[in-house]
C-alpha positions in Angstrom: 0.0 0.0 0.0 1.6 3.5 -1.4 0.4 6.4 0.7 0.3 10.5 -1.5 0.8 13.3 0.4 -1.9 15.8 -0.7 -0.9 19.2 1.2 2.2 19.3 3.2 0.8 22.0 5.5 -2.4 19.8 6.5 -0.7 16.6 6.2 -3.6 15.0 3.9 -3.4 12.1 2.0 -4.2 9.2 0.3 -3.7 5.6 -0.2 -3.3 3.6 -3.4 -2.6 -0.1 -4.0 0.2 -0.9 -6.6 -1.1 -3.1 -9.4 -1.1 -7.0 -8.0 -0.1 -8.0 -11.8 3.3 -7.4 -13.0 3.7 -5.0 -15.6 5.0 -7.5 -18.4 2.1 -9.1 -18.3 -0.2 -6.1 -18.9 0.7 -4.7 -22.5 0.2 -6.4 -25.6 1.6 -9.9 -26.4 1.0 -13.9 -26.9 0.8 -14.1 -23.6 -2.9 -15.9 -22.7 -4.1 -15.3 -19.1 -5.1 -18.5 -17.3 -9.0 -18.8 -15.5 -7.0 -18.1 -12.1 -5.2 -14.8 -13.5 -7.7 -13.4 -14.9 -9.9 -13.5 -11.4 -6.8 -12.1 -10.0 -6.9 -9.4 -12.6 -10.7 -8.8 -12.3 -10.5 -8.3 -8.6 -7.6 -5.9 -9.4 -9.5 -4.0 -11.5 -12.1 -3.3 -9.3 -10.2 -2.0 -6.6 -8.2 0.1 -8.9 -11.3 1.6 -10.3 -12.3 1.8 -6.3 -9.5 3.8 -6.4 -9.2 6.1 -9.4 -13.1 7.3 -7.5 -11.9 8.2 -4.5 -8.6 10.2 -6.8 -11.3 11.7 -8.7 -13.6 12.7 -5.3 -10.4 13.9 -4.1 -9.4 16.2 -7.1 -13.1 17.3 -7.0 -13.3 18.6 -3.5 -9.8 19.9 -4.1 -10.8 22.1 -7.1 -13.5 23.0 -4.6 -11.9 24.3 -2.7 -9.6 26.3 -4.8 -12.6 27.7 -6.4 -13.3 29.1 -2.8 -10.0 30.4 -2.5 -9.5 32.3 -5.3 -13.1 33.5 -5.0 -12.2 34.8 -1.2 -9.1 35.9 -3.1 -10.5 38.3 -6.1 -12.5 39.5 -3.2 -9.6 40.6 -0.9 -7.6 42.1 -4.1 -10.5 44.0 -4.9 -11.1 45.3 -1.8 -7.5 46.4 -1.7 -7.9 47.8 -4.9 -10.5 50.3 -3.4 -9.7 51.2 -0.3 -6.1 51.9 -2.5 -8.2 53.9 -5.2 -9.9 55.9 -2.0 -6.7 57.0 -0.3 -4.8 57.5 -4.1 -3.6 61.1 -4.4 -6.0 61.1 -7.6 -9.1 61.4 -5.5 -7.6 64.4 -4.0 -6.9 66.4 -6.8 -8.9 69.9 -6.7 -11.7 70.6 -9.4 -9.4 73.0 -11.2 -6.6 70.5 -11.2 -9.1 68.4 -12.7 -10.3 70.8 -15.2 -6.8 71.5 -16.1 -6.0 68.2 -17.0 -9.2 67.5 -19.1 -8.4 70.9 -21.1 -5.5 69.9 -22.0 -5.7 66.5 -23.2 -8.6 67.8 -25.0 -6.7 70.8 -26.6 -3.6 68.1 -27.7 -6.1 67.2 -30.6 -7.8 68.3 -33.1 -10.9 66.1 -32.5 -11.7 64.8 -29.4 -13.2 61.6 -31.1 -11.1 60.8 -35.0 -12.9 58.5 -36.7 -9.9 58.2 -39.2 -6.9 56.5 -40.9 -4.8 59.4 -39.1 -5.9 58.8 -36.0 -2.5 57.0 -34.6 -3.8 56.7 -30.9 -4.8 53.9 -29.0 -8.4 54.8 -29.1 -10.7 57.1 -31.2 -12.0 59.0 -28.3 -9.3 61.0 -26.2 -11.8 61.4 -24.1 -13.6 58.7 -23.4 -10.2 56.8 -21.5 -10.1 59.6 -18.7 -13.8 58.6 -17.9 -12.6 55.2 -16.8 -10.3 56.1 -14.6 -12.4 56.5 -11.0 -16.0 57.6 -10.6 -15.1 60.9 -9.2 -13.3 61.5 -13.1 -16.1 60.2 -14.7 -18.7 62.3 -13.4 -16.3 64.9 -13.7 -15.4 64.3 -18.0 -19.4 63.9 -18.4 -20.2 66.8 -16.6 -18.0 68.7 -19.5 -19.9 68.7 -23.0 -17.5 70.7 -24.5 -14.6 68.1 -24.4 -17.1 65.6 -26.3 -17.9 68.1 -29.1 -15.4 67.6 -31.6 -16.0 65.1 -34.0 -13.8 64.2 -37.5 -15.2 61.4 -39.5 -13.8 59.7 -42.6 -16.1 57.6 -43.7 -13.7 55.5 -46.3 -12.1 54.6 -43.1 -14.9 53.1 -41.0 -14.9 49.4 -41.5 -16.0 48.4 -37.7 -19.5 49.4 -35.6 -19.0 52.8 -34.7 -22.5 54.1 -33.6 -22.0 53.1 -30.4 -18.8 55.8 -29.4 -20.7 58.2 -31.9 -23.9 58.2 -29.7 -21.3 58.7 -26.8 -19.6 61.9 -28.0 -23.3 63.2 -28.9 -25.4 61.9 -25.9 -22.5 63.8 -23.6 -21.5 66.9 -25.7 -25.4 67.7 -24.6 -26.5 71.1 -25.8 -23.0 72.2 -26.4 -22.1 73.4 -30.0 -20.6 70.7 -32.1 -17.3 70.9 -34.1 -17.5 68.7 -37.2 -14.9 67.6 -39.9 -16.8 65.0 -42.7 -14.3 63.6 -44.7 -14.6 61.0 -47.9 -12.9 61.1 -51.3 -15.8 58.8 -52.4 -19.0 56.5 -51.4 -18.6 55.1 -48.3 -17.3 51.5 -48.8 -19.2 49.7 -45.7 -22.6 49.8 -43.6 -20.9 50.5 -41.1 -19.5 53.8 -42.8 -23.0 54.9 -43.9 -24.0 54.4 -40.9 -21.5 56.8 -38.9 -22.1 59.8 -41.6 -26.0 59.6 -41.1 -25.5 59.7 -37.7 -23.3 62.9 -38.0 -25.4 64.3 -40.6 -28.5 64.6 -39.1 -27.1 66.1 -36.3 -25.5 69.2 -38.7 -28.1 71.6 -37.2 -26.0 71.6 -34.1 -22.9 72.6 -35.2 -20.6 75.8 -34.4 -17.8 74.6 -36.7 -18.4 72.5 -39.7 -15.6 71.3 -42.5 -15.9 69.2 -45.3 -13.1 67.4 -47.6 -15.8 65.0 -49.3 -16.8 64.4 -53.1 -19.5 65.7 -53.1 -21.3 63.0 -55.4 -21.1 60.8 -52.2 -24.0 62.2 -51.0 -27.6 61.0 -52.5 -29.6 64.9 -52.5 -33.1 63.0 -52.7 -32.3 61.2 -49.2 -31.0 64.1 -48.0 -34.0 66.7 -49.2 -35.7 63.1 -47.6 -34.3 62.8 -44.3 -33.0 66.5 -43.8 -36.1 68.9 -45.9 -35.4 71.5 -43.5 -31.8 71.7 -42.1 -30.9 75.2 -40.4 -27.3 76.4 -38.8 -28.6 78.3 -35.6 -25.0 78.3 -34.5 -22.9 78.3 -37.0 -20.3 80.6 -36.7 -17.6 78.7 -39.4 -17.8 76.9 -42.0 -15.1 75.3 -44.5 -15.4 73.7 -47.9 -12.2 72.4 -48.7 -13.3 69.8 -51.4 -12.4 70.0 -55.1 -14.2 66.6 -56.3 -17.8 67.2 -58.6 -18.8 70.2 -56.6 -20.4 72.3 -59.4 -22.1 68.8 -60.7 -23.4 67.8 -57.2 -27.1 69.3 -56.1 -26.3 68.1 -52.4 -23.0 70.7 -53.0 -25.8 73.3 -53.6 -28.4 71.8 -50.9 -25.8 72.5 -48.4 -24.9 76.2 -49.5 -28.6 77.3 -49.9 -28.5 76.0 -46.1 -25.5 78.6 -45.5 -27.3 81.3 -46.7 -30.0 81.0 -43.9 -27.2 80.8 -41.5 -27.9 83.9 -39.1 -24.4 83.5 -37.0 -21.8 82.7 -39.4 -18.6 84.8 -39.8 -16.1 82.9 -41.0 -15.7 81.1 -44.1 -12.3 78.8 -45.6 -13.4 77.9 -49.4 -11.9 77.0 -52.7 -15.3 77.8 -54.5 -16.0 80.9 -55.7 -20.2 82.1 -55.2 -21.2 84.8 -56.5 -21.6 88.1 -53.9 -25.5 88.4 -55.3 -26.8 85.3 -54.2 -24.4 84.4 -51.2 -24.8 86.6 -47.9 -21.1 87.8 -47.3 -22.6 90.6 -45.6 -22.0 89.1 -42.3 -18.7 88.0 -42.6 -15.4 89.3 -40.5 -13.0 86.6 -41.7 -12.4 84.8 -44.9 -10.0 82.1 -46.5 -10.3 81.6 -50.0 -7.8 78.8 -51.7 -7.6 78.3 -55.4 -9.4 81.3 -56.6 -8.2 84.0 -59.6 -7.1 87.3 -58.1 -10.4 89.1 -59.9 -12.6 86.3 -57.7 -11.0 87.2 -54.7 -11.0 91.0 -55.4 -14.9 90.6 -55.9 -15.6 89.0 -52.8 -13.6 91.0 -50.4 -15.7 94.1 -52.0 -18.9 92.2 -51.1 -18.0 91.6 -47.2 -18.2 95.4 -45.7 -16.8 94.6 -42.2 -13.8 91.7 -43.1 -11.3 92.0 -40.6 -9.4 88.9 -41.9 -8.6 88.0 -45.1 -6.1 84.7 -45.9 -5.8 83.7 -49.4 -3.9 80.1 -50.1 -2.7 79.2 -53.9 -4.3 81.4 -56.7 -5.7 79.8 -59.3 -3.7 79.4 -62.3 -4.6 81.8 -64.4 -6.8 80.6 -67.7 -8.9 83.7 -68.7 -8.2 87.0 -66.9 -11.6 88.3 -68.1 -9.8 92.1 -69.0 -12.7 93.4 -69.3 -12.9 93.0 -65.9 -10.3 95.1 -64.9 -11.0 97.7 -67.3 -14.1 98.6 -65.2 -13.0 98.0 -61.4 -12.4 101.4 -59.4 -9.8 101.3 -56.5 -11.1 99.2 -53.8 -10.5 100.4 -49.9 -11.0 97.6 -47.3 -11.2 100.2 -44.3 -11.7 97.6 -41.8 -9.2 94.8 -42.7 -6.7 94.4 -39.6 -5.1 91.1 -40.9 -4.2 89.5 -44.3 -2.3 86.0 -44.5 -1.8 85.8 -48.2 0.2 82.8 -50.1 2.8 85.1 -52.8 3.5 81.6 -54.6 2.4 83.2 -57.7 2.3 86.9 -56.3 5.1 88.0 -58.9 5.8 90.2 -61.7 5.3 87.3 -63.5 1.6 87.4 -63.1 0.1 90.4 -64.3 -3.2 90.1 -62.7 -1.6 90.4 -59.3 -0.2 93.6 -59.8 -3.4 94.8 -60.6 -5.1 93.0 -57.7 -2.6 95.4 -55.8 -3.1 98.3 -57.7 -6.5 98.1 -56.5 -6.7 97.4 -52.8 -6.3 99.6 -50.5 -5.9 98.3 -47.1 -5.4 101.5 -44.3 -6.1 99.9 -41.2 -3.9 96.6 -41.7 -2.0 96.0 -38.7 -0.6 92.0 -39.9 0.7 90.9 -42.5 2.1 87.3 -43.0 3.3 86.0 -46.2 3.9 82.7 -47.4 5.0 80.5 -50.3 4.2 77.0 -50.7 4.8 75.7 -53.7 8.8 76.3 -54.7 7.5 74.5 -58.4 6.3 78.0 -59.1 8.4 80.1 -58.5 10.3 82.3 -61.4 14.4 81.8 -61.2 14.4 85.3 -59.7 11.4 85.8 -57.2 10.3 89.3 -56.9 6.9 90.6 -55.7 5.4 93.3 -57.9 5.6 97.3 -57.4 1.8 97.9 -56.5 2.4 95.1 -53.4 4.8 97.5 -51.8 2.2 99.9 -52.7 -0.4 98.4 -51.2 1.5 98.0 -47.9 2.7 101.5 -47.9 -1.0 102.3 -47.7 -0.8 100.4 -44.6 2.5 101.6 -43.2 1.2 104.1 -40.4 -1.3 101.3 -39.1 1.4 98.0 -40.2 2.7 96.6 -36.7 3.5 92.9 -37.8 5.3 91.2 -40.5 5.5 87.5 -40.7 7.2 85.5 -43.8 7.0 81.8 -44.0 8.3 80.2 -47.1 9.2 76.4 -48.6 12.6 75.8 -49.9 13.0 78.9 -51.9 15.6 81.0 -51.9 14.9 84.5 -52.1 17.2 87.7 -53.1 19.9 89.2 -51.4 17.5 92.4 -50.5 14.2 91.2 -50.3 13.7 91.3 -46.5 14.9 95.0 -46.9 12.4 95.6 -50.0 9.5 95.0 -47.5 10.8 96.7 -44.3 12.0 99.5 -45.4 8.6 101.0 -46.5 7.4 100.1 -42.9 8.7 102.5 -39.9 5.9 101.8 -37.4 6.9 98.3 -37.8 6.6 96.6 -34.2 6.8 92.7 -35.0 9.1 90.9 -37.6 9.3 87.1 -37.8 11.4 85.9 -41.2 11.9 81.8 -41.5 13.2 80.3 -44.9 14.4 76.5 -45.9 16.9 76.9 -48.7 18.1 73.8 -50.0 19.3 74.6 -53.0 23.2 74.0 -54.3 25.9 76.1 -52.9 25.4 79.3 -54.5 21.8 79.6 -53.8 22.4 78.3 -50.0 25.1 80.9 -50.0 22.3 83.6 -51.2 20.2 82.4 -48.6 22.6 82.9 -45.6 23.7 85.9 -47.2 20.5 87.5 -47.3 19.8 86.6 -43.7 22.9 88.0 -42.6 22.7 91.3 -44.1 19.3 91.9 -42.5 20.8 91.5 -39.2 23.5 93.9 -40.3 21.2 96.7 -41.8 19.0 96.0 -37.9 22.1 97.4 -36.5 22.1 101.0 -35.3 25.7 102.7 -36.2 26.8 106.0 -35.3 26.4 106.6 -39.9 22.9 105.2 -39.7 21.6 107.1 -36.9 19.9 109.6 -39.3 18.6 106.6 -41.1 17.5 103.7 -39.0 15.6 100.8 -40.2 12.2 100.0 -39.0 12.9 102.0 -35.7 10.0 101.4 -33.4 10.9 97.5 -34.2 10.1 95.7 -30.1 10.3 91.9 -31.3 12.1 90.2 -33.7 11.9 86.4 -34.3 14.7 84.9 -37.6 15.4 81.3 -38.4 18.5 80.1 -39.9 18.0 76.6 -41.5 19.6 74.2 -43.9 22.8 75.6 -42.3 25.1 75.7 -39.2 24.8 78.6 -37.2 28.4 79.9 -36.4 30.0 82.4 -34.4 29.7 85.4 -36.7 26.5 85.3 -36.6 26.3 85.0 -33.5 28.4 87.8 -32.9 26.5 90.6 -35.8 23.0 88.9 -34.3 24.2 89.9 -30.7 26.3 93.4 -31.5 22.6 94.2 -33.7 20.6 93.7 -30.4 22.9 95.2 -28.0 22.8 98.5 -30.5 18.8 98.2 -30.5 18.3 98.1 -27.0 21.2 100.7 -25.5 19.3 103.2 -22.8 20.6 106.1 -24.2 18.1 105.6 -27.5 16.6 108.7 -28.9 12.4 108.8 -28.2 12.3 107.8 -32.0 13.7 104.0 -31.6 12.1 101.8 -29.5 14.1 99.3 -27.5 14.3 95.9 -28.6 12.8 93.5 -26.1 12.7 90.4 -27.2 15.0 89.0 -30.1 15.6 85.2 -31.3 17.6 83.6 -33.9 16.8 80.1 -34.5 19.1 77.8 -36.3 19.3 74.0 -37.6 22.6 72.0 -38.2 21.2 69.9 -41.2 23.5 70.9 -44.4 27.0 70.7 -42.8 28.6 70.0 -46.2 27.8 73.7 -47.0 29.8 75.2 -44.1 32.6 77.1 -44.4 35.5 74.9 -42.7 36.8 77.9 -41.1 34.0 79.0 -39.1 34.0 78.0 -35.2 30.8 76.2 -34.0 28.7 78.2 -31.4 28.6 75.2 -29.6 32.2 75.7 -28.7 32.0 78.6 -27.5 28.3 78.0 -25.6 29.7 80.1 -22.5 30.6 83.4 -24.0 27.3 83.7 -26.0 25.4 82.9 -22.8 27.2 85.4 -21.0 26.3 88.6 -23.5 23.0 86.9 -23.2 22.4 87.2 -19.7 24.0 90.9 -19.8 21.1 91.7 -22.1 18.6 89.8 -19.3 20.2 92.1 -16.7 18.3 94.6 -18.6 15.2 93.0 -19.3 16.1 92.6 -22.9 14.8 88.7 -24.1 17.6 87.3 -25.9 17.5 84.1 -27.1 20.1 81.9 -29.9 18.9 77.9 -30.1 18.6 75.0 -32.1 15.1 75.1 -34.0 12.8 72.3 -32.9 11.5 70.3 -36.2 10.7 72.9 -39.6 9.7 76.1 -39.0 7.0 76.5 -41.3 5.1 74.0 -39.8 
């Protein structure tokens, strides 16, 4: 008789009988049992059966009573797990802590819910994972409908059940304004897709915001007219058309419009369709964006919209028929209450006459910024040069002009072109000047040289004293890339602030506050050999630097973080 031990802590066992047959005789062979061994056999049998029911009673009551164990034990480790959760640090965070915390996460993106093939988080709603944290944060993120408003939906990317988190974001976002981005470059390839963009559609009425990137053919106007005869924009305040796909072909294109018109708030409008002023209500408009329009298009909408303060223009259209007719019969037009124009010069050269007459015509006294950019370096002419009548136009503006900003792509721009603009500006306050040359050698060299001799013509002489450049300039902001900053320019960048900012200025110039020059280290091949790294000498430009903090002059010379156009 064997005897198991079972537990070693309760000393329980069990006892089982080794077979009475030996083992030879067991397996297969010739062997053939006699009457007597197989009674022998039998009898074993039975009490090894006897026995493999009291092994299986045995594993039964122990499985029992592991069952009960870990039972008792998932109730102990949750019990931890709450008196833990009601002593954690989290539970005693103060409501604005909290509301800090949920702004932020909520201002990281774009959209708090991104039903998308961008959307590289772990899940669609930002949102929704802070209301699992704890109770207390749950009732906390519901009690917020803004932070559920936002909503982008692509509907070529939806191949799961999404109505579910949709419902969600609009069941919690309550009466709060919605933000909406629909997006589809064709007819939605699922049921579950169609499913998500009813949802959102016929819950348009509610939005503040509303942007669409979406061939328009997608949509079927009959359902719409159908499910949506009488859809309103109470409080919509923007709206952007971005799409380019069978617009002018689509009647759901002009469903949604003839819904604009009716829209009592909206101010703000980012389009690359052009409607005509007599049938579309720009009346009520402050700010504008208008992207792939001809200069003449754009000239007769901003005289349509009597109180734009804000007027951004991306690409013009290239230009197919001028109409000159046109122009022959336009008077000079003044835009009294624009403060800011953000206007792409990709094409905004003497290569394109309709541009100078654009700037022949506007007038814009009140302007107070400017920013410039250029996009498209496939464009540009060899020799990049805006036209006469856009100095003009800004001269208009000089006594009201207080901010410059010029962003650019990979072109590289003349020697003087920074001076062309600023010089016509003496009330300037604000300058920021970014470029990416990557070019060959001799246009990097143009590009370096161009950004030098700014910072050289900033700096106040004892000869330029009767003729200072942009002398009530407070803030200045340049960016060196494509190239390693080195120590002469640290040295003209510092000498230029240090003459902006002396005391003993005359009430004419304005002391320079704050100053940065931003550089990247990406084209070393293009460095002159003989230069000296500022890194190596780190120390003395950070000790003219904090001289100039002494006297509460911001002066900053670093390492641009990522492209500075973005």
């Amino acid at each position: 008789m064997l005897r198991a031990i079972l537990c070693n802590r309760c000393e329980a066992f069990i006892d089982c009988s080794p077979p009475t047959v030996p083992l030879v005789h067991t397996g297969p062979s010739e062997y053939v049992s006699s009457s007597q061994e197989i009674s022998e056999m039998q009898a074993a049998m039975l009490e090894d059966e006897a026995m493999l029911d009291r092994y299986d009673e045995e594993i039964f009551r122990l499985k029992k009573a592991l069952g009960v164990l870990e039972m008792h034990r998932s109730a102990l480790k949750q019990r931890i797990h709450e008196k833990r959760s009601l002593i954690s640090s989290v539970r005693r965070l103060p409501p604005e802590l909290l509301d800090y915390i949920f702004t932020f996460v909520h201002d990281s993106y774009d959209y708090s819910l991104n039903l998308s093939k961008w959307n590289h988080t772990p899940s669609a709603s930002t949102i929704l994972p802070l209301s699992q944290v704890s109770p207390q944060w749950r009732r906390a993120v519901v009690s917020r409908p803004k932070l559920w408003s936002s909503i982008f939906i692509d509907a070529s990317s939806i191949q799961t059940e999404r109505r579910n988190l949709i419902r969600t974001h609009l069941r919690n976002a309550g009466t709060h304004p919605l933000n909406v981005l629909i997006r589809n470059s064709g007819t939605p390839t699922s049921a579950f897709a169609n499913d998500a963009l009813w949802m959102i559609l016929l819950e348009l009425h509610r939005c503040a915001e509303l942007r669409f990137r979406v061939d328009w053919s997608m949509l079927d106007e009959p359902l719409l007219a159908h499910r949506l005869p009488h859809l309103v924009f109470p409080h919509l305040r923007f709206f952007g058309d971005s799409s380019s796909w069978n617009a002018e072909e689509s009647t759901a294109f002009g469903w949604i419009w003839k819904a604009l018109r009716q829209a009592p708030n909206l101010v703000q409008l980012d389009t690359n369709q052009f409607h005509n002023p007599m049938i579309f209500p720009y009346q009520r408009l402050n700010k504008i964006r208008l992207e792939n329009l001809e200069a003449h298009q754009i000239l007769r909408t901003v005289r349509a919209i009597p109180n734009l303060k804000s007027l951004e223009t991306g690409q013009l259209a290239i230009l197919v028929s001028d109409e000159p007719e046109f122009w022959t019969v336009m008077t000079p037009l003044v835009c009294s209450s624009l403060q800011e124009m953000i206007i792409d010069v990709s094409r905004c050269f003497e290569s394109d006459p309709s541009i100078t007459r654009l700037c022949s015509l506007l007038e814009i006294p009140a302007l107070e910024r400017l920013e410039m950019k250029a996009s498209d370096i496939d464009i540009y002419p060899k020799n990049p040069r805006l036209p006469s009548s856009f100095f003009t136009m800004i001269q208009h503006a000089s006594s009201s002009l207080q901010g410059v900003v010029w962003k650019s792509t990979l072109v590289c721009l003349p020697r003087t072109f920074y001076m062309d603009i600023l010089r016509s500006l003496p009330n300037l306050r604000y300058f920021q000047g970014s470029n990416t040359c990557l070019g060959g050698e001799a246009e990097a060299a143009d590009h370096a040289e161009y950004v030098l001799h700014l910072i050289k013509s900033l700096t106040i002489t004892a000869s330029s004293s009767e003729r200072i450049l942009v002398p009530r300039l407070t803030e200045l902001h340049l960016t060196e890339c494509e190239s390693r900053m080195t120590l002469d320019y640290a040295i003209e960048f510092l000498n230029m602030v240090e003459s902006r900012s002396t005391s003993g200025l005359n009430a004419v110039v304005a002391r320079l506050a704050n100053a940065e020059l931003a550089y990247a280290t990406c084209e070393t091949d293009l460095l002159d050999p003989n230069h000296i790294s500022i890194c190596e000498n780190q120390s003395w430009v950070e000790e003219r630097i904090g001289r100039l903090a002494e006297n509460d002059i911001q002066c900053t010379i670093h390492e641009c973080e990522g492209w500075p156009w973005v």
